[in-house]
Each structure stands twice: as structure tokens, then as C-alpha cells.
C-alpha positions in Angstrom: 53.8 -39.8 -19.8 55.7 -36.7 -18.5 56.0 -35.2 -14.6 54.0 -32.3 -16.4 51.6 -34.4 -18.0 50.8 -36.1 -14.7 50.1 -32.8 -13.2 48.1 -32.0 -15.3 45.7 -35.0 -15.1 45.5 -34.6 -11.3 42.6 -33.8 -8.6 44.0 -30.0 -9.0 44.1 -30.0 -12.8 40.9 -27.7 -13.0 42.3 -25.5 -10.5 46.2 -25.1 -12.5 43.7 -24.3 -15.6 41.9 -21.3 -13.6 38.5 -23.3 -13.7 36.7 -22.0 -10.3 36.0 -25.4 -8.0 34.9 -24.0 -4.9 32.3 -20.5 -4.1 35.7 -18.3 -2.8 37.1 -19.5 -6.2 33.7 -18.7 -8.2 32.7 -15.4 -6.4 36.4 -14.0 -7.2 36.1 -15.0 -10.6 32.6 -13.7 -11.2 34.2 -10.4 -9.4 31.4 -7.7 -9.7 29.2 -9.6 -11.6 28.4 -11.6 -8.1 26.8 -8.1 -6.6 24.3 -7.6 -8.3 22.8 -11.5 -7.7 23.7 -11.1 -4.1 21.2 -7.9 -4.2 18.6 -9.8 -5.6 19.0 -12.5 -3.3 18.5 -10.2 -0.5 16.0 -8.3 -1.8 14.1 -11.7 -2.4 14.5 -12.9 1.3 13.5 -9.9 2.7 10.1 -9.4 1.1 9.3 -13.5 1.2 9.6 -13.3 5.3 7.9 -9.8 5.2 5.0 -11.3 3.6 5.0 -14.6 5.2 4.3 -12.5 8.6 1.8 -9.7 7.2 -0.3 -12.7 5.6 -0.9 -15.1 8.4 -4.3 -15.9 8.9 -4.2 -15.0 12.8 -3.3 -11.6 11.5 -5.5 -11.0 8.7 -8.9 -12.6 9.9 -8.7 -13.2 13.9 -10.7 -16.3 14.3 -11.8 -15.1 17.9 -13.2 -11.2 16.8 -14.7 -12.5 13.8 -16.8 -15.4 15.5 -17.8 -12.9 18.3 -18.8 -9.9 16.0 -20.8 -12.3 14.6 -22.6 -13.8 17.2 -23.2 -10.3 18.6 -25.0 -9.0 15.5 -27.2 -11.7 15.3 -27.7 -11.4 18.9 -28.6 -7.3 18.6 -25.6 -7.1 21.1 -23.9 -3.9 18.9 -25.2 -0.6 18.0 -23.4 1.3 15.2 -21.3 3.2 17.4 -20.2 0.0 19.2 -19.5 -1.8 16.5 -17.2 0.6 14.9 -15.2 0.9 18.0 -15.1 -3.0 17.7 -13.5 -2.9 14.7 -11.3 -0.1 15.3 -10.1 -1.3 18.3 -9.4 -5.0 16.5 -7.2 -3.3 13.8 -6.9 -6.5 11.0 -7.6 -6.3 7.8 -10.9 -7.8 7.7 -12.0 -5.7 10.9 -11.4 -2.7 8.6 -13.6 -4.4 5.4 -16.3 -4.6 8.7 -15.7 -1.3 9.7 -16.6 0.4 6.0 -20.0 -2.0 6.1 -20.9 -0.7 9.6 -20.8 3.2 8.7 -23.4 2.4 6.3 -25.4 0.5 9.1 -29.4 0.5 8.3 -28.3 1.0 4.3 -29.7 -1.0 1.9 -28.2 -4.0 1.3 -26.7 -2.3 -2.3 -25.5 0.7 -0.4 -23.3 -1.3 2.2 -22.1 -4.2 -0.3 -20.9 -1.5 -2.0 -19.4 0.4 0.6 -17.6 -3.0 1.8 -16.4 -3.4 -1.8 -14.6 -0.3 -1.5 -13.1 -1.1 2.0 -12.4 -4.6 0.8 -10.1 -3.3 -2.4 -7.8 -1.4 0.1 -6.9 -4.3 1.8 -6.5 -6.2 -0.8 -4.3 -4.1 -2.5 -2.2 -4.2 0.9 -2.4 -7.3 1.0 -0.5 -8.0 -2.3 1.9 -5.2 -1.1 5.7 -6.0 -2.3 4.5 -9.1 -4.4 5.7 -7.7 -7.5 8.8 -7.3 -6.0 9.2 -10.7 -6.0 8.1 -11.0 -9.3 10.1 -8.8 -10.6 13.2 -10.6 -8.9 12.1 -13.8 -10.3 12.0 -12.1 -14.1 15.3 -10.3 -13.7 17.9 -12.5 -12.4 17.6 -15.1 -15.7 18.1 -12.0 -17.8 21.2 -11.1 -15.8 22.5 -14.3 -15.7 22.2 -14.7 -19.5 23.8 -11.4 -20.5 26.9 -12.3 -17.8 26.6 -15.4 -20.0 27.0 -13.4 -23.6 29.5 -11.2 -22.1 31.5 -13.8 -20.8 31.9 -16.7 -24.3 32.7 -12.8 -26.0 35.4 -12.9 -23.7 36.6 -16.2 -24.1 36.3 -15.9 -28.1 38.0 -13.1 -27.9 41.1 -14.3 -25.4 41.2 -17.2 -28.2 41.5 -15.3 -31.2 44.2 -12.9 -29.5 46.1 -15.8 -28.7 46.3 -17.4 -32.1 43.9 -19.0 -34.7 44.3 -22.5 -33.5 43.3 -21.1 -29.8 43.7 -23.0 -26.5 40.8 -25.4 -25.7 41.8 -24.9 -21.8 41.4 -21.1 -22.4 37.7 -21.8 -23.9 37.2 -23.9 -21.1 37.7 -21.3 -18.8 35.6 -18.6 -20.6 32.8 -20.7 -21.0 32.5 -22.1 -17.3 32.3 -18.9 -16.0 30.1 -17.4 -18.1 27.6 -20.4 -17.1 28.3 -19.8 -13.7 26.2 -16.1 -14.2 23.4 -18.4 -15.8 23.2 -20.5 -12.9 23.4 -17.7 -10.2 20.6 -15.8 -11.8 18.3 -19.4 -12.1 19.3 -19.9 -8.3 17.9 -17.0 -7.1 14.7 -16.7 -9.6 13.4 -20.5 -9.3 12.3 -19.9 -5.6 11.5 -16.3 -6.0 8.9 -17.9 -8.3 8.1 -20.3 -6.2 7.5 -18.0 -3.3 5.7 -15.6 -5.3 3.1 -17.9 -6.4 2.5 -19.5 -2.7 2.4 -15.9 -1.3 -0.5 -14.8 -4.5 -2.6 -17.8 -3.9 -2.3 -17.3 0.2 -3.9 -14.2 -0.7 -6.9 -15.2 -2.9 -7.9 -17.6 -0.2 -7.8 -14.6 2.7 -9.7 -12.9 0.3 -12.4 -15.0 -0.2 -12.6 -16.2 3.0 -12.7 -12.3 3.9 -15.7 -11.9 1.0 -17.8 -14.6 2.5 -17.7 -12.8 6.3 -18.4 -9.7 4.5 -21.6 -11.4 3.2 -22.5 -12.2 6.9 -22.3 -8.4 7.8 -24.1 -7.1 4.9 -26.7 -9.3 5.6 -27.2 -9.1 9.1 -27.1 -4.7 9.3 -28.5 -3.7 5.7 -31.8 -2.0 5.7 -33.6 -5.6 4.4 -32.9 -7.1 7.7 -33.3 -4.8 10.0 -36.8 -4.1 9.3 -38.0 -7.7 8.5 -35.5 -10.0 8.6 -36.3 -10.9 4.7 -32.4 -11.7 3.9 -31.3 -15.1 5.0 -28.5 -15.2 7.4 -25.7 -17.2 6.2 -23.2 -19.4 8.7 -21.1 -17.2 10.8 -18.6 -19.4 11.1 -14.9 -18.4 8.8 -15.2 -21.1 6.4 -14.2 -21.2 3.2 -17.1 -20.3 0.8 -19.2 -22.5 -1.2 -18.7 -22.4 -5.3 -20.0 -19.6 -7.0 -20.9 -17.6 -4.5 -21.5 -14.2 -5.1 -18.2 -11.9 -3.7 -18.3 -8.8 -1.9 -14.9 -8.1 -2.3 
């Protein structure tokens, strides 16, 4: 075996053949094919901690408002005008599904389950704010990794059949690997985007039912029904999760 054959065969073999083996090796390479992943994976980040803060449960329903505007409607504690400012002052999203119940204080029951339906699709719809985003970064980067992938074996098939019928396996080599390397990027960046995107949609389904079954408290405690007679049952006022097949407000 030759000097040059021994080279070859070496720990920098890969390297001497242009085959990327570490990320300043693999981002050169990929040159601007890298910017549009790095994009994504910003993007990605971004909206994941921007949701992971706007969805926390202290945040959206405030154990210690909702347990004592409770207590003080069953209590007769609040007028109208008092509890409105209650929930005005409060500010979190299920203060405001509270707050479109209250201005229909003394309704029927219909009147202000509806009304809390309305309030409660509003804050729903901010609640899954930016979730497509990350949906939509979780569908795009596979596609963007697969068409650096076509572009890149053209490439390579190309460089071999400009360089003679017989080719250069080192050259195909080459071509190949990096046009995997756009494959992987874009599966890097969309696996967790997934993964994110599905915790952050089923975070919200539980606020929002646990939301829907406080609604149910107020509706039953200022609608027309109870006021006069006290002919609805009042559920638990404790945030709990609902019980199965309960009837939703929201």
C-alpha cells in the first residue's frame, strides 16, 4: 500500500474527500441553504416560550379570584356593578368569560350562557394565538429539507456525468451527504415543533374546559332562575376539572 493510499484511509480521509465532519464544516457547505432552517428554528423558539408563558394556569384561571368570586356570589357579597369591576380589575382570561356573564346579570339562564359563549370564544381564540405558527414550522422545514435534498443528488449526478461516464464514487459521496444533511436539518427543527405544538393544543383544551365548568358556576348562580328561586342547583365552586359529559359553556 502506497504513502497516498495510507492517507487516504486515515481519521482525515472524509475530510481530504470534502465530506463535512463537524457543524463549521456542514454549515459552510450547506452555505445559504442553512438560513432558512436557522429562521425556522428561531421562529419555533420564539412562539414555544411565548406560549409556554401566556398559557400558565396562574395566568389564565387565578386560583385565588376564582375561588373568591365564587364564594361571594353564593354569599350575595357582589352586585352587578361590583362584580364587573372584580373582573375588570383581575384582567385573566377567565375573569373576562365572567365579566360577559355578569352584564347579563338577572338574565335568564339561556340569555347569559349565551352571552358567556361569546366572551368564552374570544379567549379561546387568544388562547390558541401563534399555534399555527408552530404548525406551520413543523410542516415546512421537512419540505425544505427534502427539496435541498433533490437539489443537492441533481448536483451530484450532474458533477458525475461532467466528469466522465464512469464518475467518481467519492464525488457521489460528497453530493449525496450533503444533500441529506438538508433532510436532517429540516426533521431537526420540525420533530419538536410538533412536539411542542401538540403539548401547547392540549394545555389549551384543558384551560378551556376547566374555564367552561367555572362558567357553569356563574351562570348558575346570577341567571334569572336563581335569583328568584334558587330552582338551579349550584355546582362545586371549586376549579376542578369537569366531570364527563358535561354540558360546556364555552
Amino acid at each position: 500500500m502506497g504513502a497516498d493510499d495510507r492517507a487516504n484511509t486515515g481519521p482525515h480521509a472524509a475530510s481530504a474527500l470534502g465530506i463535512p465532519t463537524n457543524p463549521t464544516e456542514i454549515i459552510l457547505e450547506l452555505r445559504w441553504w442553512i438560513v432558512p432552517f436557522v429562521l425556522a428554528s428561531i421562529i419555533a423558539v420564539w412562539f414555544a416560550i411565548e406560549r409556554l408563558v401566556v398559557l400558565r394556569r396562574s395566568r389564565v384561571i387565578p386560583r385565588p379570584f376564582v375561588e373568591r368570586f365564587l364564594q361571594h356570589l353564593e354569599q350575595g357579597l357582589l352586585d352587578p356593578t361590583s362584580a364587573l369591576e372584580l373582573c375588570e380589575q383581575n384582567g385573566s382570561p377567565v375573569a373576562a368569560v365572567f365579566a360577559h356573564g355578569v352584564r347579563k346579570w338577572g338574565k335568564p339562564s339561556v340569555e347569559v350562557e349565551q352571552a358567556i359563549i361569546d366572551g368564552g370564544e374570544r379567549q379561546i381564540s387568544q388562547l390558541r394565538k401563534h399555534l399555527r405558527v408552530l404548525n406551520g414550522v413543523a410542516t415546512v422545514t421537512p419540505l425544505l429539507g427534502l427539496l435541498g435534498t433533490v437539489v443537492g443528488m441533481i448536483k451530484a449526478f450532474n458533477d458525475i456525468a461532467v466528469a466522465g461516464a464512469m464518475g467518481r464514487p467519492d464525488q457521489l459521496a460528497v453530493g449525496i451527504a450533503i444533500a441529506l444533511l438538508t433532510t436532517a436539518f429540516g426533521l431537526a427543527i420540525a420533530i419538536p415543533s410538533l412536539i411542542m405544538y401538540m403539548y401547547l393544543a392540549g394545555r389549551v383544551d384543558t384551560l378551556v374546559a376547566e374555564m367552561d365548568f367555572l362558567a357553569q358556576n356563574v351562570v348558575q348562580l346570577i341567571c334569572a332562575e336563581a335569583l328568584a328561586g334558587g330552582s338551579i342547583p349550584v355546582a362545586r365552586k371549586t376549579p376542578r376539572e369537569p366531570p364527563p359529559g358535561s354540558k360546556k359553556a364555552i
